[in-house]
C-alpha positions as MATLAB code, in Angstrom:
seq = 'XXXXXXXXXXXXXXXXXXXXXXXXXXXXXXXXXXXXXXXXXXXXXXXXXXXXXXXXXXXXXXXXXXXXXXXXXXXXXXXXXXXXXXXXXXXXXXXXXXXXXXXXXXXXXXXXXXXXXXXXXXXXXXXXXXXXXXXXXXXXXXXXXXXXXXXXXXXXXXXXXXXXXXXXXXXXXXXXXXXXXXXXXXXXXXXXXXXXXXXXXXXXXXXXXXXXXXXXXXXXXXXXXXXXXXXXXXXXXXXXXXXXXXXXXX';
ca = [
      -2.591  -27.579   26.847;
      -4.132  -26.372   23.636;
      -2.400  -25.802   20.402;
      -3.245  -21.833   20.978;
      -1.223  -21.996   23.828;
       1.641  -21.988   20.897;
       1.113  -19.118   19.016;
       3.472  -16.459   19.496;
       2.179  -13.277   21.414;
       2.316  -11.196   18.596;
      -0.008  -12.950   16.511;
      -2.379  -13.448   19.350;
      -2.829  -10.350   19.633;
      -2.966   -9.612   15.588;
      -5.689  -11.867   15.648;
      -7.250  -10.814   18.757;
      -7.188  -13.615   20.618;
      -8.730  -14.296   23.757;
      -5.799  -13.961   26.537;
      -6.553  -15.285   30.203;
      -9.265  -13.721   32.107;
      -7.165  -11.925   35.279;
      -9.098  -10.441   38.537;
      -9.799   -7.185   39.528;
     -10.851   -4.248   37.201;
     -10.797   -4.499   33.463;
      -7.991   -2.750   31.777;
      -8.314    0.610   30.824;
      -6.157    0.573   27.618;
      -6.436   -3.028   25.358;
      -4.905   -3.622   21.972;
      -8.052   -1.937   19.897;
      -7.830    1.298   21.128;
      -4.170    1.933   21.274;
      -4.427    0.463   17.239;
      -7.186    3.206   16.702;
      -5.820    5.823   18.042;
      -2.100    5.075   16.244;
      -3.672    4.777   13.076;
      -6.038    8.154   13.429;
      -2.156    9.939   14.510;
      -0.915    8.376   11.350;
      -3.559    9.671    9.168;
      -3.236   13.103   10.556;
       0.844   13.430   10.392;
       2.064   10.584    8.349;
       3.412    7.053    9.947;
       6.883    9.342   10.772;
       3.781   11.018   13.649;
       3.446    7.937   15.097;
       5.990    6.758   18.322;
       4.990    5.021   21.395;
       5.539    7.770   23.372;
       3.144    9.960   21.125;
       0.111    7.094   21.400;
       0.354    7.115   24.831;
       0.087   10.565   25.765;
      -2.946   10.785   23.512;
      -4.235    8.248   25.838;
      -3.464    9.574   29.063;
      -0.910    7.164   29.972;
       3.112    6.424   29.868;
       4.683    4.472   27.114;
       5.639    1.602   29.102;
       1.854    0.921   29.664;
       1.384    0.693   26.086;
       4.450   -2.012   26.467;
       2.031   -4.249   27.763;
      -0.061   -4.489   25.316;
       2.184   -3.579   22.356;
       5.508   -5.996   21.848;
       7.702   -2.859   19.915;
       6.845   -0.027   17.549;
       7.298   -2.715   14.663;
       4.472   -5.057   16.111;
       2.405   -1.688   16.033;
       3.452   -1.083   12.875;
       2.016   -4.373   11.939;
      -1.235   -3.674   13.833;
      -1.792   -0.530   12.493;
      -1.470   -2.002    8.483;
      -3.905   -4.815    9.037;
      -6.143   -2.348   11.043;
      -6.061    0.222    8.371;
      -6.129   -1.920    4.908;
      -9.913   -3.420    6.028;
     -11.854   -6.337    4.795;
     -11.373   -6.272    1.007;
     -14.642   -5.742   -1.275;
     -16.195   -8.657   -3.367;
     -14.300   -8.925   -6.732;
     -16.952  -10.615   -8.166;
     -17.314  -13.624  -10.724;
     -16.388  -12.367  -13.498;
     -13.160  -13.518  -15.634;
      -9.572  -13.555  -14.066;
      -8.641  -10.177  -15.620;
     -11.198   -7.809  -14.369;
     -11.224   -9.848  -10.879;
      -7.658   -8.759  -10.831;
      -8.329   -5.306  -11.649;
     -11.187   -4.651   -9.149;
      -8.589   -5.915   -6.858;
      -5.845   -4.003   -7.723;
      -7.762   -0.750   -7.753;
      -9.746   -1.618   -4.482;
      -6.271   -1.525   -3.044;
      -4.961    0.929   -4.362;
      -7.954    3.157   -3.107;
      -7.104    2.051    0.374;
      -3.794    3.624   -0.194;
      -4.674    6.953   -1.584;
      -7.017    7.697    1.607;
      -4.205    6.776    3.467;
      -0.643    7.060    1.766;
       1.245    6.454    5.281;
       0.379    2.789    4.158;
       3.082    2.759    1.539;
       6.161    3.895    4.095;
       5.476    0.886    6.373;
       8.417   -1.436    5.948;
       7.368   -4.568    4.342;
       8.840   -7.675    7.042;
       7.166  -10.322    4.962;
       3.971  -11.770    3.522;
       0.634  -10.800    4.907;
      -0.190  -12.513    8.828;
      -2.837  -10.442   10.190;
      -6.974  -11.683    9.292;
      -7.459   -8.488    7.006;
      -3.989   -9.177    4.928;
      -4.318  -12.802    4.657;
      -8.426  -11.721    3.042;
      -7.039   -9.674    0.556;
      -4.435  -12.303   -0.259;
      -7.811  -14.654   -0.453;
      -9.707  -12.898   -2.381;
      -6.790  -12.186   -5.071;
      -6.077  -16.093   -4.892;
      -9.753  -16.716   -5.614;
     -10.133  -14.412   -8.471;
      -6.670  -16.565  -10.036;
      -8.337  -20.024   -9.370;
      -9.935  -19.586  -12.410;
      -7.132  -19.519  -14.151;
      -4.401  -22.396  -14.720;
      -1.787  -20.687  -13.407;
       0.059  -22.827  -10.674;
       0.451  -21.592   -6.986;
       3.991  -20.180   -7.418;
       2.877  -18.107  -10.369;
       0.142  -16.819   -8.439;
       2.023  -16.057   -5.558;
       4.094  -14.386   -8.087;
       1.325  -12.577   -9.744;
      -0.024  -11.031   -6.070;
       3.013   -9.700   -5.003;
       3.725   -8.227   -8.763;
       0.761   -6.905   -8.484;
       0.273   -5.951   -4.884;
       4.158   -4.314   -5.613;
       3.131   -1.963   -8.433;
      -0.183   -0.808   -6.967;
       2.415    0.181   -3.534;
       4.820    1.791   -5.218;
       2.678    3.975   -7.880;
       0.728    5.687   -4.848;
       3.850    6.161   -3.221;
       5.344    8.346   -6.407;
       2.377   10.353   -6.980;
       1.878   10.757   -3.767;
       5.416   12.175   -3.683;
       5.101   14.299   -6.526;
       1.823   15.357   -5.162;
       3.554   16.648   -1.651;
       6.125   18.277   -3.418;
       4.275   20.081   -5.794;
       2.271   21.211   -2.404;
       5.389   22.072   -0.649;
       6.887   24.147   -3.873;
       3.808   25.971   -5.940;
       6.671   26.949   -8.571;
       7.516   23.067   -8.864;
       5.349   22.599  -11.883;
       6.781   25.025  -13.876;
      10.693   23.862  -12.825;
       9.736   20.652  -14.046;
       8.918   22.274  -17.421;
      11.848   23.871  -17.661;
      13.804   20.800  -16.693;
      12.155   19.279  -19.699;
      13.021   21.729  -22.547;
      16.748   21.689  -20.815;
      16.751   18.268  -21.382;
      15.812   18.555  -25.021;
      18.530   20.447  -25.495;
      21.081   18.564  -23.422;
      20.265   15.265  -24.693;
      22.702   14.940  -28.238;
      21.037   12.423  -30.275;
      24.072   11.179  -31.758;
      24.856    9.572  -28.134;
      21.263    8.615  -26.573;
      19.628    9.312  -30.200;
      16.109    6.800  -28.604;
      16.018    9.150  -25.721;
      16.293   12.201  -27.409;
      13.299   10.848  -29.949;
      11.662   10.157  -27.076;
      11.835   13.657  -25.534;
      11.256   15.213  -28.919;
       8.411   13.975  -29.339;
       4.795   14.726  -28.127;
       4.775   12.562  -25.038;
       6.203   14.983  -22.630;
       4.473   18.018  -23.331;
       2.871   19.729  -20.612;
      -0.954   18.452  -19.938;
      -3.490   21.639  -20.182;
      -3.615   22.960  -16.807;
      -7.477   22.010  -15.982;
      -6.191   18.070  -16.340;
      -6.369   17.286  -12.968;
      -3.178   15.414  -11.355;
      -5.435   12.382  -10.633;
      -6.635   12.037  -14.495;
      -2.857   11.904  -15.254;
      -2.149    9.636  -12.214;
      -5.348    7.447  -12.959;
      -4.172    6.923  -16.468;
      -1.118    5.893  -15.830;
      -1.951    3.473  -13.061;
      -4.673    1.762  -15.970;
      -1.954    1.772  -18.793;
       0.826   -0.343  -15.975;
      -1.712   -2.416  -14.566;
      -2.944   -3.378  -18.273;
       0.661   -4.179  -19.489;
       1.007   -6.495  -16.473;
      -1.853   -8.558  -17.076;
      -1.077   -8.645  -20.674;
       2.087  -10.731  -19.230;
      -0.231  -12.850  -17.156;
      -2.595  -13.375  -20.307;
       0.612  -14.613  -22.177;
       2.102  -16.753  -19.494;
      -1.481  -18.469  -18.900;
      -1.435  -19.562  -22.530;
       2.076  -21.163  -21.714;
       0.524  -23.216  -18.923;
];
């Protein structure tokens, strides 16, 4: 018996791994197209479009034929992320910094083309071949550094963290401003509320803060995704800023 005799099911078939030939037929339904077709309901309705049930009658069959192919919804959930994150780009040779920064905004155009990405529950670190090469290719960029393996695992999943959750807000503001066409102007008037609520005798930073020339409103021909873009650059700079200083520790 061969040591892939020991690997669970569900990586098996994350990895698409060759299961025993059986007679008769082929099957009509294997684990690429039911991924494919999950993924292309998820990037038409969002990852809460996507059940079993729904896959299957977009394939012509019943969700317990799926079952035999698919362990649970959460193994498909796991399909469908590795499926739809891709082989990551080259990062280049260039120094640590900008490595991390093509990586970091590689993924995080992965994300904005499809947002769904950011609701799947995260079980645990990457196990599927696309995950585990973007987790390379970050790791490779950091060999050139002297950081030591538990800083870089730390740096990835700082890293892999903030590029998550800033699609996720915009991409929440984004809906809601879709949803509501008077949001926009509610948030302004939120703001100048808050000017006057804040006393600056009791949060006298904060109200500085909102005094001040930060928060007033963009022109309205700045695009959401100049405001978004610059704010994902500014984040992602202070963060490797912190890597810069902790590398000079080492």
């Amino acid at each position: 018996m061969t040591s892939e005799h020991f690997v669970p099911a569900a990586l098996r078939r994350l990895w698409r791994m060759t299961e025993p030939s059986r007679l008769g037929r082929p099957a009509a339904l294997d684990v690429d197209l039911i991924v494919a077709t999950a993924v292309e309901i998820a990037d038409c309705d969002g990852l809460g479009g996507v059940t079993i049930p729904k896959v299957a009658k977009s394939l012509g069959f019943t969700g317990m034929s799926l079952y035999r192919h698919v362990g649970s919804k959460d193994e498909l959930l796991t399909l469908m992320t590795d499926h739809a994150l891709g082989m990551p780009p080259d990062m280049g040779t260039g120094d640590w910094r900008e490595g991390l920064r093509r990586w970091a905004s590689a993924q995080r155009a992965v994300f904005q083309q499809r947002p769904w990405l950011t609701r799947v529950p995260i079980s645990g670190p990457p196990s599927g071949p696309n995950g585990i090469a973007w987790m390379e290719a970050a790791l490779a960029v950091m060999s050139r550094t002297r950081l030591d393996r538990a800083h870089k695992v730390g740096v990835l999943s700082l890293i892999g963290g903030y590029v998550l959750q800033s699609v996720r807000q915009h991409s929440d503001l984004a809906e809601s401003r879709a949803e509501d066409q008077g949001q926009a102007d509610a948030e302004r008037a939120q703001a100048r509320a808050l000017v006057r609520l804040v006393d600056p005798e009791r949060f006298p930073e904060t109200a500085r803060l909102f005094s001040s020339t930060l928060f007033e409103t963009p022109p309205s021909n700045t695009p959401d995704e100049t405001v978004a873009d610059a704010d994902f650059s500014l984040g992602l700079e202070l963060i490797l800023d912190g890597v810069a200083v902790r590398m000079e520790q080492s």
